[in-house]
Backbone as a printed PyTorch tensor [residue, N CA C, xyz], in Angstrom:
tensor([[[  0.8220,  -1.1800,   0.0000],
         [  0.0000,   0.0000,   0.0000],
         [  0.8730,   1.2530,   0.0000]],

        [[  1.8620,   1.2870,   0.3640],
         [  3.2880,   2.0610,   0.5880],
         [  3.8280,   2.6090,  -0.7600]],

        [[  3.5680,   1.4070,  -1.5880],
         [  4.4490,   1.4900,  -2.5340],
         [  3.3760,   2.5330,  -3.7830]],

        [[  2.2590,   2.2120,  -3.6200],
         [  1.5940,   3.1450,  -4.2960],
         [  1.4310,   4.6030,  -3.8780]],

        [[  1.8180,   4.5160,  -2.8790],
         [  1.6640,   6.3690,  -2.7440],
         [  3.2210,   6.7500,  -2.8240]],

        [[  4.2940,   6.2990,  -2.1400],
         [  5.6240,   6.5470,  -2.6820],
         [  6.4370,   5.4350,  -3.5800]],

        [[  6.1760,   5.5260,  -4.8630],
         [  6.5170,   4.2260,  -5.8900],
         [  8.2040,   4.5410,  -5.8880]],

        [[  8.9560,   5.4330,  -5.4060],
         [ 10.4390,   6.1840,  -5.6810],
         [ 11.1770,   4.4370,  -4.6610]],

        [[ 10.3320,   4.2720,  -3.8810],
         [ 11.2520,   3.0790,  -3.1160],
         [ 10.8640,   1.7100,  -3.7200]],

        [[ 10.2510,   1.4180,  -4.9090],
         [ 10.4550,   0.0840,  -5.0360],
         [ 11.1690,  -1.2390,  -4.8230]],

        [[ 12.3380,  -0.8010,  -5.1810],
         [ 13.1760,  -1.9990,  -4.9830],
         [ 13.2160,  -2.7330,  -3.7940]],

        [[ 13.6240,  -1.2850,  -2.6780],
         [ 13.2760,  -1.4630,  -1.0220],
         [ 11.9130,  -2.4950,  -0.9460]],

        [[ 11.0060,  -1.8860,  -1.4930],
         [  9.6410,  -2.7140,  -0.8720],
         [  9.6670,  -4.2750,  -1.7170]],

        [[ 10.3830,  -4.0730,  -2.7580],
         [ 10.0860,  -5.8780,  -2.9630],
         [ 11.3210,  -6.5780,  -1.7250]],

        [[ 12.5540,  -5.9820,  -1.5560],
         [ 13.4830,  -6.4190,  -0.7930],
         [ 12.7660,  -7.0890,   0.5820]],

        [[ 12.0820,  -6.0110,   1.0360],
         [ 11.5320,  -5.9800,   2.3470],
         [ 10.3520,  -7.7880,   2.8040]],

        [[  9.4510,  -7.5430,   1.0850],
         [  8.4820,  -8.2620,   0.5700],
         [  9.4140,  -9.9340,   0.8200]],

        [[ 10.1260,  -9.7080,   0.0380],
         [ 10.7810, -10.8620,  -0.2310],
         [ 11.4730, -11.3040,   1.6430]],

        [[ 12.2140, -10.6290,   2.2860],
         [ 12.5800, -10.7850,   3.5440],
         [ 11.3700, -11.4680,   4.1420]],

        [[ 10.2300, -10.3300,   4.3680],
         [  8.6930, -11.2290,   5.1840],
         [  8.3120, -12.3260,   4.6430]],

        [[  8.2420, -12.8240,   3.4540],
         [  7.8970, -13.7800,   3.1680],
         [  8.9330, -15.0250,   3.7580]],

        [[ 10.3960, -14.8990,   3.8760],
         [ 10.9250, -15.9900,   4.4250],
         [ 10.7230, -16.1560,   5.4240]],

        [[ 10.4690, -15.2780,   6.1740],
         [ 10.4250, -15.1440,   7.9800],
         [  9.1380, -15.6580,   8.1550]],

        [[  7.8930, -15.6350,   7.1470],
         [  7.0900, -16.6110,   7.1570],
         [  7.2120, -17.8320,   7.4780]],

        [[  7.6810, -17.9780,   6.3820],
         [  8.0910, -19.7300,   6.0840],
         [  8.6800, -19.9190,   7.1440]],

        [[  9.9420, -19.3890,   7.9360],
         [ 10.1310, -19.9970,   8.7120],
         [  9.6080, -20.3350,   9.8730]],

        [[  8.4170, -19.1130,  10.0890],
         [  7.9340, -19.7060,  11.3350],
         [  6.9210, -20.4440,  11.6260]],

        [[  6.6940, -20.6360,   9.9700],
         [  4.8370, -21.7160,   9.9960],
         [  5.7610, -22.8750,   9.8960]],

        [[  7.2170, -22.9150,   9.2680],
         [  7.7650, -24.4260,   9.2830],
         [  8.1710, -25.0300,  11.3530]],

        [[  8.3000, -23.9120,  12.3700],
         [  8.4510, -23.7720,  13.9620],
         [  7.2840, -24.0700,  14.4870]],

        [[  6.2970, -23.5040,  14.1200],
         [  4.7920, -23.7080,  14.2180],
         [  4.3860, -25.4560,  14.3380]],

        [[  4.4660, -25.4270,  12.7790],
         [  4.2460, -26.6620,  12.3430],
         [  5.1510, -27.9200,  13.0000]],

        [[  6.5590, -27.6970,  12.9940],
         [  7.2190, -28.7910,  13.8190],
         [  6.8080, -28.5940,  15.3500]],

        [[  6.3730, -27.4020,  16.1550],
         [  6.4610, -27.4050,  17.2960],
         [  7.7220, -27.4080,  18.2310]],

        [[  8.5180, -26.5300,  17.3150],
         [  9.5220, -25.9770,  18.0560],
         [  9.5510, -24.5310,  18.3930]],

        [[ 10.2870, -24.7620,  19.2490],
         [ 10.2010, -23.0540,  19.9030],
         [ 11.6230, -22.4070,  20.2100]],

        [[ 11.8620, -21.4530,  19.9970],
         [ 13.0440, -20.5360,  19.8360],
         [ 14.0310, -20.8010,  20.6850]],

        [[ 13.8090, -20.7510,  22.1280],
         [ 14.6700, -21.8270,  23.0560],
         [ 14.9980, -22.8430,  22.6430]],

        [[ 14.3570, -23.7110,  22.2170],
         [ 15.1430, -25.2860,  21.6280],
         [ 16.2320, -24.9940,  20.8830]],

        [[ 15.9250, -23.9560,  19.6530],
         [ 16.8780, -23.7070,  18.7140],
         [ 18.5590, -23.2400,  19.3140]],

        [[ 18.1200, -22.3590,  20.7800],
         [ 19.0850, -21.7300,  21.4020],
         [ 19.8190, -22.7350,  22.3530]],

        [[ 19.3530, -23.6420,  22.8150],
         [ 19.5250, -24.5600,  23.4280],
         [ 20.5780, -25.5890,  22.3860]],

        [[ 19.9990, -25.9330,  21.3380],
         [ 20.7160, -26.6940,  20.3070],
         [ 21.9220, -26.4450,  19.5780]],

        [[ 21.8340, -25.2770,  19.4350],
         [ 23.3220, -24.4590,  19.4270],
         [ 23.0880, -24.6790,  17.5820]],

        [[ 23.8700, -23.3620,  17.1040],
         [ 24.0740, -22.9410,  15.4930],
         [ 24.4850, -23.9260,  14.9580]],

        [[ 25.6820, -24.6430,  15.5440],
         [ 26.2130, -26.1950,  14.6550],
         [ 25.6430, -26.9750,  14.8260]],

        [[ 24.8020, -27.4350,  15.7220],
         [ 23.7370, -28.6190,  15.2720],
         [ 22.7910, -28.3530,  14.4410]],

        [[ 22.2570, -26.6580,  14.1250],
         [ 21.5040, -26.1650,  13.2500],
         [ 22.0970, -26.6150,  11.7810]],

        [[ 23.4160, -26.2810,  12.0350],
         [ 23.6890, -25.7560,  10.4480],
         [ 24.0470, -27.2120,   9.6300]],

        [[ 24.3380, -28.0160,  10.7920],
         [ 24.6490, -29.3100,  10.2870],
         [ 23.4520, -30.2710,   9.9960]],

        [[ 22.3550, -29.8930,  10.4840],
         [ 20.9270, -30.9250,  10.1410],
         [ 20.6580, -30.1680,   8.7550]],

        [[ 20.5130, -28.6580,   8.3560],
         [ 20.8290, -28.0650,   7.2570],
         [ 21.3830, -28.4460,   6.1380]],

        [[ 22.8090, -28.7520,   6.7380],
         [ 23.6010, -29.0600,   5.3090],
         [ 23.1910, -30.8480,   5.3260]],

        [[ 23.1130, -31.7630,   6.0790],
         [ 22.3210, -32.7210,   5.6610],
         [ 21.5040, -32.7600,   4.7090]],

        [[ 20.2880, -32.1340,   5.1580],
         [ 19.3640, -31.9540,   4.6730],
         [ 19.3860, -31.5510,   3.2840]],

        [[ 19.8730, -30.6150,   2.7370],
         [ 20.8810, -30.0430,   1.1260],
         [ 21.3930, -31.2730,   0.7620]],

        [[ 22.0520, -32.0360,   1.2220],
         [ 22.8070, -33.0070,   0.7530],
         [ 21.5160, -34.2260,   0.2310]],

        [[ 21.0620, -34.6690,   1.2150],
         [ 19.8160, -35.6650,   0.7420],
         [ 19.4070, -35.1070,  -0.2010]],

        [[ 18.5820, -34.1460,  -0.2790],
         [ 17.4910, -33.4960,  -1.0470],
         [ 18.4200, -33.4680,  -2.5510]],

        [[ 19.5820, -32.9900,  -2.7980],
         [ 20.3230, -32.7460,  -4.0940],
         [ 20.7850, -34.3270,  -4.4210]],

        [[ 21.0920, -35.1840,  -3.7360],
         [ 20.8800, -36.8710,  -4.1490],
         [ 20.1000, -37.2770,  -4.3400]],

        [[ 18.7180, -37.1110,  -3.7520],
         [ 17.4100, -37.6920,  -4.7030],
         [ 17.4910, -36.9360,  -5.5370]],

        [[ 17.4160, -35.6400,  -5.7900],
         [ 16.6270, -34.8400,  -6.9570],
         [ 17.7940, -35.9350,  -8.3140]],

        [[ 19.2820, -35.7930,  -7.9770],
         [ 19.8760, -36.4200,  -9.1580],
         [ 19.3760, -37.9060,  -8.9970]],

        [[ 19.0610, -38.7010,  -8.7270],
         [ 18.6310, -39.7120,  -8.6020],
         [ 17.8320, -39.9010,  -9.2530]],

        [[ 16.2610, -39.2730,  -9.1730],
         [ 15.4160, -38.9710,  -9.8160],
         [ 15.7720, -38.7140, -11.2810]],

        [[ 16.3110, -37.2290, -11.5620],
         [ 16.6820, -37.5490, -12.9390],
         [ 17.2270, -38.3310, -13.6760]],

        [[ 18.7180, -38.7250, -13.0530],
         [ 18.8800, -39.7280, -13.4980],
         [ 18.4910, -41.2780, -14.0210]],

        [[ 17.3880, -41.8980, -13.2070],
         [ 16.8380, -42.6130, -13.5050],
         [ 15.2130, -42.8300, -13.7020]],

        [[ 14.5810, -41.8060, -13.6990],
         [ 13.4330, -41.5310, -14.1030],
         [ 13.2150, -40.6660, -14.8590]],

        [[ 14.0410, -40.3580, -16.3750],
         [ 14.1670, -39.3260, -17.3200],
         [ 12.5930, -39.1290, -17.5460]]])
């Protein structure tokens, strides 16, 4: 609604757009698992970042998997 009365900041407002929308996702994906911000703090960044890069890793082995054998 912003953006129509001062259109001079566009870029800003998709930037912004694009930011809220992840912070979405992430918290209907917290929601949805039923975790809560303490756990995360509790669990510490390297157990974060490492279920993460797991997670990248599986997901990019099926996807080639998939192509590969289900052209």
């Amino acid at each position: 609604m912003i953006a129509t009365f001062i259109p001079e900041g566009k870029d800003v407002y998709q930037d912004i757009h694009k930011i809220a929308r992840q912070l979405m996702v992430v918290s209907l994906f917290l929601i949805g698992a039923s975790i809560h911000l303490q756990d995360l703090k509790v669990a510490g960044w390297k157990s974060i970042a490492y279920a993460g890069s797991i997670w990248v890793i599986i997901s990019a082995l099926s996807l080639l998997m998939i192509k590969l054998f289900y052209p």
